[in-house]
C-alpha positions as CSV (number, residue, x, y, z in Angstrom):
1,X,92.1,105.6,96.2
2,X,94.8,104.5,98.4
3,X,96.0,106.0,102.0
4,X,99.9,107.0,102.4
5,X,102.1,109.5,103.3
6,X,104.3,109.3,99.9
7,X,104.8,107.4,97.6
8,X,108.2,108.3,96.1
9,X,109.7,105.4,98.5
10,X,108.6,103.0,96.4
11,X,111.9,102.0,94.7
12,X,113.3,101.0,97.8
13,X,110.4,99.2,98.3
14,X,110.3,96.9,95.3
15,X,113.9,96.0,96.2
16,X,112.6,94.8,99.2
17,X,110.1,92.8,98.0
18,X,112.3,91.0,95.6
19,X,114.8,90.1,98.0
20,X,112.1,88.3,100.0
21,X,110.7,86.6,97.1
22,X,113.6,85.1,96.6
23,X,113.7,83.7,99.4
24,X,110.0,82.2,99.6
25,X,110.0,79.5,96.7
26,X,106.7,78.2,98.2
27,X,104.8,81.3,97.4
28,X,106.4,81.6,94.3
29,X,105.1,78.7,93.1
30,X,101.9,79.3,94.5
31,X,101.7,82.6,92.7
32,X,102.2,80.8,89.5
33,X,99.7,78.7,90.4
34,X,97.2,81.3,90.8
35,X,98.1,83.0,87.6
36,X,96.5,79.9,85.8
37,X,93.6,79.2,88.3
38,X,92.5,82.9,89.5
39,X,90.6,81.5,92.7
40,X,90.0,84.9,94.2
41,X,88.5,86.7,90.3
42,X,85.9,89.0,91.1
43,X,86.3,88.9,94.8
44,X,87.3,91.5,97.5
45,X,90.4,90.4,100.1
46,X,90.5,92.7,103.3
47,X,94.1,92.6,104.9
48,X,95.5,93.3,108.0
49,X,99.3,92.1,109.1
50,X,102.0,93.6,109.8
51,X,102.7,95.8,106.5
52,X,106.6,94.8,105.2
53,X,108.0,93.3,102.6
54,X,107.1,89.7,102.8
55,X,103.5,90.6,103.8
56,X,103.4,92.5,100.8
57,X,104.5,89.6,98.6
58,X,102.0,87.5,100.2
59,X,99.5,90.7,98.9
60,X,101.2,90.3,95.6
61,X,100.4,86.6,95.5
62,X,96.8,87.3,96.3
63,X,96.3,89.6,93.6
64,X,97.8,87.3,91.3
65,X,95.0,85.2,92.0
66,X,92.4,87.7,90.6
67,X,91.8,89.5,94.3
68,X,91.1,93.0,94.7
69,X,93.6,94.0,97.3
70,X,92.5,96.2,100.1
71,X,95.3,96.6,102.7
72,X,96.1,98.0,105.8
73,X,98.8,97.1,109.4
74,X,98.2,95.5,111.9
75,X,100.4,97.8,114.4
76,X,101.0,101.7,114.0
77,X,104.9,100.7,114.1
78,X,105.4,98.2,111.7
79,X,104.4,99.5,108.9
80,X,107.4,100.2,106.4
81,X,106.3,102.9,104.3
82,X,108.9,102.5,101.3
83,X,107.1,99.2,101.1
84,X,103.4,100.1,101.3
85,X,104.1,102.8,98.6
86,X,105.7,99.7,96.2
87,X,102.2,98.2,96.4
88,X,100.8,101.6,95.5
89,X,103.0,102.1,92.5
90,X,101.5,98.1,91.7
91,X,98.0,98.8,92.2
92,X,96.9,97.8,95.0
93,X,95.0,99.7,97.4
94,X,96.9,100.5,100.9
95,X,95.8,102.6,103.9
96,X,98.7,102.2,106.2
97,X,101.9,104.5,107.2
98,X,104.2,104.2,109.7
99,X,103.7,105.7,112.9
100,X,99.7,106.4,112.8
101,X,98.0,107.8,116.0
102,X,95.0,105.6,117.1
103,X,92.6,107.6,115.0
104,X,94.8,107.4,111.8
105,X,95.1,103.5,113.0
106,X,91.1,103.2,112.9
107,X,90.3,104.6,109.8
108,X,92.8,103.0,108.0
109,X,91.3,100.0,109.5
110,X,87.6,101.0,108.7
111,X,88.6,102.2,105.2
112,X,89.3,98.2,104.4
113,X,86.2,97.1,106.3
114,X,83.9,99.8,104.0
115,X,85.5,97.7,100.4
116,X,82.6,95.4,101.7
117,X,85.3,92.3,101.2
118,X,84.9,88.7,100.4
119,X,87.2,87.2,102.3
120,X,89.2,88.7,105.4
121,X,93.1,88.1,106.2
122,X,93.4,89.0,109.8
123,X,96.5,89.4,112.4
124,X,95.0,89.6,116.0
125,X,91.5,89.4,114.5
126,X,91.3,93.4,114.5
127,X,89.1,93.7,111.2
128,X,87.2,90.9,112.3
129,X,86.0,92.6,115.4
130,X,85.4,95.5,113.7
131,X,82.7,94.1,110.8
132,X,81.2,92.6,113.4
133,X,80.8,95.0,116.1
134,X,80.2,98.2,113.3
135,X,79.5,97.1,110.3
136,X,76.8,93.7,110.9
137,X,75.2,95.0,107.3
138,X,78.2,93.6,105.4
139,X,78.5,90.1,107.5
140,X,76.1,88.4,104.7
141,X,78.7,89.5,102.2
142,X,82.4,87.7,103.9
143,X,82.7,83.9,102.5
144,X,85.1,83.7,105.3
145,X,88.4,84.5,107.2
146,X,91.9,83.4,108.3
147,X,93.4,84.3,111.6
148,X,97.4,84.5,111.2
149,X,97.8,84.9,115.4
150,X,97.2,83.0,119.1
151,X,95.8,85.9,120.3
152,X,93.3,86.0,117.4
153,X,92.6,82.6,117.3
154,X,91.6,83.4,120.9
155,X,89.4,86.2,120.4
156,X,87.3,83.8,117.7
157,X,86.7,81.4,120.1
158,X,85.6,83.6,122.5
159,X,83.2,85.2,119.6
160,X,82.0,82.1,118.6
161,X,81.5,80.4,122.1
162,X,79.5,83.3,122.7
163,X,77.4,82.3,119.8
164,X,78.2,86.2,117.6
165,X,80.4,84.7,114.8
166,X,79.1,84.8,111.8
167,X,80.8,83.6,109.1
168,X,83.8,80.6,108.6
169,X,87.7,81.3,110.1
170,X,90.6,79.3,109.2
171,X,92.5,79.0,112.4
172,X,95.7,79.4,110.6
173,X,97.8,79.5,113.2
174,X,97.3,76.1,114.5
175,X,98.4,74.5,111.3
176,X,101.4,73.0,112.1
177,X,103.5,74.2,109.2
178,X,102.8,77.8,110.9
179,X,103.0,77.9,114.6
180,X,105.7,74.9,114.8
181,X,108.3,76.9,112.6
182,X,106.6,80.9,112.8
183,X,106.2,80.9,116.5
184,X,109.5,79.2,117.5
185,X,112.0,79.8,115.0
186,X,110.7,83.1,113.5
187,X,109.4,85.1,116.6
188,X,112.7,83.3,118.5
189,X,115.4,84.5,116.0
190,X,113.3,88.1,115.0
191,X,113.1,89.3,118.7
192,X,116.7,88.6,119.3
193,X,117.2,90.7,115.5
194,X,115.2,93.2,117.2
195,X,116.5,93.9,120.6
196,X,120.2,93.8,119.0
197,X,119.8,95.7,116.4
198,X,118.3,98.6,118.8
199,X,119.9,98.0,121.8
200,X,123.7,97.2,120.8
201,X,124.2,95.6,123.5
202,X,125.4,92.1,125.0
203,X,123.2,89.2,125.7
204,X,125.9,86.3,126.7
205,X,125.9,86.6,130.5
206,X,123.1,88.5,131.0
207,X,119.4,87.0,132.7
208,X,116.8,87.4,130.1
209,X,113.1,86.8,131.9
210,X,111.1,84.9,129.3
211,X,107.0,85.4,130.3
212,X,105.1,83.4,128.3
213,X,106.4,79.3,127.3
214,X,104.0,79.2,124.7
215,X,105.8,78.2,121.3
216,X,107.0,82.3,120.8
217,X,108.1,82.1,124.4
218,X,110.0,78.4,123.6
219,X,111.5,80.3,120.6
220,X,112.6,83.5,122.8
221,X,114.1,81.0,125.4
222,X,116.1,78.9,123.2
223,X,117.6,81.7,121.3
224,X,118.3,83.6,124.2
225,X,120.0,80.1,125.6
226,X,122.1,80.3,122.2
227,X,123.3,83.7,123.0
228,X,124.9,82.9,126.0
229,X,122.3,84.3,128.7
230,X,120.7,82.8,131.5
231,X,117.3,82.1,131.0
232,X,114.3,82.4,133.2
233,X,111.0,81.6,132.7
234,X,107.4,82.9,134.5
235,X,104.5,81.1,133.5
236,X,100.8,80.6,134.8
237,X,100.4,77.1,133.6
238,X,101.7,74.3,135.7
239,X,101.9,72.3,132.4
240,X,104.3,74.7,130.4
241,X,106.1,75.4,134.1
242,X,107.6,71.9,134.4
243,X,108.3,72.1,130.3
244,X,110.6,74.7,130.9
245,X,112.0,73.3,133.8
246,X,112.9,70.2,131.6
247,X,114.2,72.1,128.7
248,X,116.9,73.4,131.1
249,X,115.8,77.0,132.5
250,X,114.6,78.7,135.9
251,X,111.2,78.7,136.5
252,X,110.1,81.7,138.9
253,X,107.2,84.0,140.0
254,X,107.3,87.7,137.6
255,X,107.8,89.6,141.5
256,X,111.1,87.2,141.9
257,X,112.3,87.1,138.2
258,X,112.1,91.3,138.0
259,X,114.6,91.6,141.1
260,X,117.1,89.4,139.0
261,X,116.7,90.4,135.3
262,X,118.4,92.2,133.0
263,X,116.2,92.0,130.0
264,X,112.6,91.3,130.0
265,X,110.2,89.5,126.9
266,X,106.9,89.5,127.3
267,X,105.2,86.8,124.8
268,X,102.2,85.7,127.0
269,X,99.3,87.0,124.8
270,X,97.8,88.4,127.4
271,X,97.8,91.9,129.7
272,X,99.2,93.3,132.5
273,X,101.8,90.7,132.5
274,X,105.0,92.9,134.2
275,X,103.4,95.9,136.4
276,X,103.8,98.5,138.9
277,X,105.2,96.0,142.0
278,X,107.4,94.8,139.3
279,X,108.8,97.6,137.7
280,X,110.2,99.0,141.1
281,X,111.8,95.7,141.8
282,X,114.1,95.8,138.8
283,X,117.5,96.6,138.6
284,X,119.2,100.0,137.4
285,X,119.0,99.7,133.6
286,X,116.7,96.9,133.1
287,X,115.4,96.9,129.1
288,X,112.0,95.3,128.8
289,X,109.8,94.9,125.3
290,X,106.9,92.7,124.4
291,X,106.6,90.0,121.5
292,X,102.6,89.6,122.2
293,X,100.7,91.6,119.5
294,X,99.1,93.9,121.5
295,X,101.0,96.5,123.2
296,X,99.6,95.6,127.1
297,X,101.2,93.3,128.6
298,X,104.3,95.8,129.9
299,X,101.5,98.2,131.5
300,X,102.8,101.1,129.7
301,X,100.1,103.3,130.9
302,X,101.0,102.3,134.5
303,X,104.6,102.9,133.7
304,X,104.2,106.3,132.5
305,X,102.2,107.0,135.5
306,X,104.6,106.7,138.1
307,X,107.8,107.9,136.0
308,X,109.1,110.9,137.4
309,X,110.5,111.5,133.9
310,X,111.1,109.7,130.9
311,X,113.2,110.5,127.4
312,X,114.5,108.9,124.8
313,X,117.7,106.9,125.3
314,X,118.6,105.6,121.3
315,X,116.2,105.2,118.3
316,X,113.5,102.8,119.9
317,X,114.1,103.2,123.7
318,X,112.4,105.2,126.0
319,X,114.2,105.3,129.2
320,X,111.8,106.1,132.9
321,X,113.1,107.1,135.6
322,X,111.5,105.4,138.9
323,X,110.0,106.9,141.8
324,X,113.4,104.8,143.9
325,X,116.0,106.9,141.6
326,X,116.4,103.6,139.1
327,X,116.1,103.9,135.2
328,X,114.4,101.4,133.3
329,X,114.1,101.0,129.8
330,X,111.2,99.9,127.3
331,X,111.6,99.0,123.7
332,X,109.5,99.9,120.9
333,X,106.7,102.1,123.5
334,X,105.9,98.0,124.3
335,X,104.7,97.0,120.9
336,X,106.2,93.6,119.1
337,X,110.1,94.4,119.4
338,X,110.7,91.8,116.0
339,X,108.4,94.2,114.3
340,X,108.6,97.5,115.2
341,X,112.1,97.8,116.0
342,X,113.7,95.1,113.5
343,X,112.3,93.4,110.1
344,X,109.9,90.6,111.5
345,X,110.2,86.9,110.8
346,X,112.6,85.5,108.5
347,X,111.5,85.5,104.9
348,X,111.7,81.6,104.9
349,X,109.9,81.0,108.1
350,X,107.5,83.4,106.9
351,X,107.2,81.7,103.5
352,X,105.7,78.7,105.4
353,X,103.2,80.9,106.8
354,X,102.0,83.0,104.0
355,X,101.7,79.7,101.9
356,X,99.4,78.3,104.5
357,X,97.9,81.6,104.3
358,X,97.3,81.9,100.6
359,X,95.9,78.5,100.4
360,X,93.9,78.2,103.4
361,X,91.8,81.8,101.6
362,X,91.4,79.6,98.3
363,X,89.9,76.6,100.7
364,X,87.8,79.0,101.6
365,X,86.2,80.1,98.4
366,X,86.2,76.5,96.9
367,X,84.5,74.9,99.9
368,X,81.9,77.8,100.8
369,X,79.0,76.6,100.3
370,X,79.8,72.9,102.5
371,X,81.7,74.2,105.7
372,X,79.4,73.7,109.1
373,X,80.5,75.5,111.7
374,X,82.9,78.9,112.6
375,X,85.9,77.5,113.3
376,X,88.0,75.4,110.8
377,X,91.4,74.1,111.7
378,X,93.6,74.1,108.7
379,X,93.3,70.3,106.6
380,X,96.1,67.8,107.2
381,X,96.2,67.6,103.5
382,X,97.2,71.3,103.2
383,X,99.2,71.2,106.0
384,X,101.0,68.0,104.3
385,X,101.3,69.8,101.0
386,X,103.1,73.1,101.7
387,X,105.7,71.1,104.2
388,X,106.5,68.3,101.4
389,X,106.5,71.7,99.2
390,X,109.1,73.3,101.5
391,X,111.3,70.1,102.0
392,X,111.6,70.0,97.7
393,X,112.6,73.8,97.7
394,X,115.5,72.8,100.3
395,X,116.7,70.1,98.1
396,X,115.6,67.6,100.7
397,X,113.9,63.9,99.9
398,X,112.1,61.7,102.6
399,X,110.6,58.0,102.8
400,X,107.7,57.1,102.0
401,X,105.0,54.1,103.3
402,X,104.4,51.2,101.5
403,X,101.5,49.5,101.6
404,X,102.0,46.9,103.8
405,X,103.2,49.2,106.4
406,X,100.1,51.4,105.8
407,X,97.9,48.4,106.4
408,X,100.5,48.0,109.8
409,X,99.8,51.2,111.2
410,X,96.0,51.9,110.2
411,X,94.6,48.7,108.8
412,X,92.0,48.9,106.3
């Protein structure tokens, strides 16, 4: 029995959906692929990601492999709910709305934890955490997992270093036909869709403080570039410092850059990245959101702390007053701005994504029984496939080696 609100959206929700599928030829023709194959017949898929309409495709896709869908968010926010109920009207089994209080949030999580699934499709490695901190009983039961996020990716190799993992993860994310194209181009154009759309207000002039040169916080910069701001970075590695010093912006210290800035992107991955010394610092009308996927690094708890008031400014912004008599303001309570305030990635850049998706869960099932080890990086040969897949749906044809310059470059 599935989990929402209502599900008389779910007109607008198909429309949705097929405007994305039209734009993802990739998992179109994987989903026709799958319709002959069924890789996933008889087994159980566990999903967590943030719940629109190209995640829901993705879903689709899944279930036109033979999975039983069970489905649920991966933020309270960004769940659409005209979308989740399309999936209902299809079939599928969703516990998700928009807008769920932690407790909601948790037993929608648990409720696609207790299908006792086969495989796991994870964003921030949430459901993986939860089978195996609550639920060790079903472990012998998952074939495997794949993690779509850095910040999941980096809980797994903290769970496996410590030696508790305990069954296979496709590290998703590292393919290169994701984080090369989802963390730059999508997160870079969809939290620039986001803060526009909810803000309305100019970025060409402004300083936007980038924290975070990771590939989302390359993305963020260069877009932010392209809008005509001036762009500074903080960063805690000297490596990523000097890359951003060399791709043309300011690198500073988060006390310095909050005296100067007039918007604020947090995309670090980590917590507590703009606090209580920095909020006071900034100027009178500052706006500040987060692109990370957990909602900590703006300490919102801090920040409601020491407000003397806060209210809400426009659809998405809570303004604070300050303890000095400035107003600051935060976007989307601090959650992913590109999500919760705007439609996520683009459906292209996402098509790349879900296609490395799709067929890294069918690796999964076909090699289960010859994996060693927790941790799998995506193959080359997959990688290789979906990006000589995306460059025929773009109409776009490339060289190839011949022989004698693959005996050049590699020998026998």
């Amino acid at each position: 029995m599935s989990e929402i609100r209502d599900i008389n959206l779910w007109e607008s929700g198909e429309q949705k959906i097929a405007w994305v599928k039209g734009n993802m030829p990739l998992l179109r023709s994987i989903e026709a692929e799958f319709t002959e194959t069924k890789p996933f017949a008889g087994l159980r898929v566990a999903l967590s990601i943030h719940l629109e309409a190209k995640t829901a495709y993705l879903c689709r896709v899944m279930a036109a492999g033979g999975a039983e869908m069970y489905i649920t968010g991966s933020n309270p926010l960004s769940t659409q709910d005209d979308v989740a109920a399309a999936l209902v009207h299809g079939g599928l089994n969703v516990y998700a709305w928009h807008g769920t209080t932690p407790e909601e949030y948790e037993a929608h999580t648990r409720r696609v934890i207790e299908a006792k699934p086969h495989l796991i499709i994870d964003d921030g490695g949430d459901l993986v955490h939860l089978i195996h901190t609550e639920y060790p009983e079903l472990l012998s039961n998952v074939i495997g997992g794949c993690e779509e996020t850095t910040t999941g990716i980096l809980r797994l190799k903290a769970m496996d270093q410590a030696g508790v993992l305990r069954f296979p993860m496709m590290l998703v994310n590292d393919a290169d036909c994701k984080h090369l194209f989802d963390n730059r181009y999508g997160t870079g154009q969809s939290v620039w869709d986001g803060i526009n759309r909810t803000t309305n207000l100019i970025v060409a002039g402004k300083t936007v403080v980038v924290a975070g040169y990771g590939w989302c916080g390359k993305g963020t910069a260069m877009r932010a570039k392209g809008l005509g701001a001036k762009v500074v970075v903080t960063e805690v590695d000297a490596i990523k410092a000097i890359e951003a010093i060399m791709d043309g912006f300011t690198v500073m210290k988060m006390e310095d850059a909050a005296k100067i800035g007039d918007f604020f992107v947090t995309v670090t991955g980590c917590n507590r990245v703009i606090t209580e010394n920095s909020f006071l610092q900034m100027q009178e009308g500052a706006i500040l959101c987060n692109a990370g996927h957990f909602d900590v690094e703006v300490d919102m708890e801090c920040l409601r702390n020491i407000a003397v008031r806060s209210f809400p400014a426009r659809n998405h912004i809570m303004g604070y007053e300050l303890p000095n008599g400035k107003t600051i303001y935060v976007l989307a309570e601090g959650r992913l701005v590109n999500l919760a305030a705007g439609d996520g990635h683009p459906a292209e850049i996402m098509d790349m994504s879900f296609a490395i998706q799709a067929m890294s869960a069918a690796y999964l099932v076909e090699h289960q029984d010859k994996l060693d080890g927790m941790l799998h990086t995506v193959p080359h040969a997959v990688d290789e496939a979906i990006a000589r897949r995306k460059l025929g749906s773009m109409g776009v044809e490339i060289d190839i080696l011949t022989e004698e310059q693959r005996q050049y470059l590699y020998g026998n």
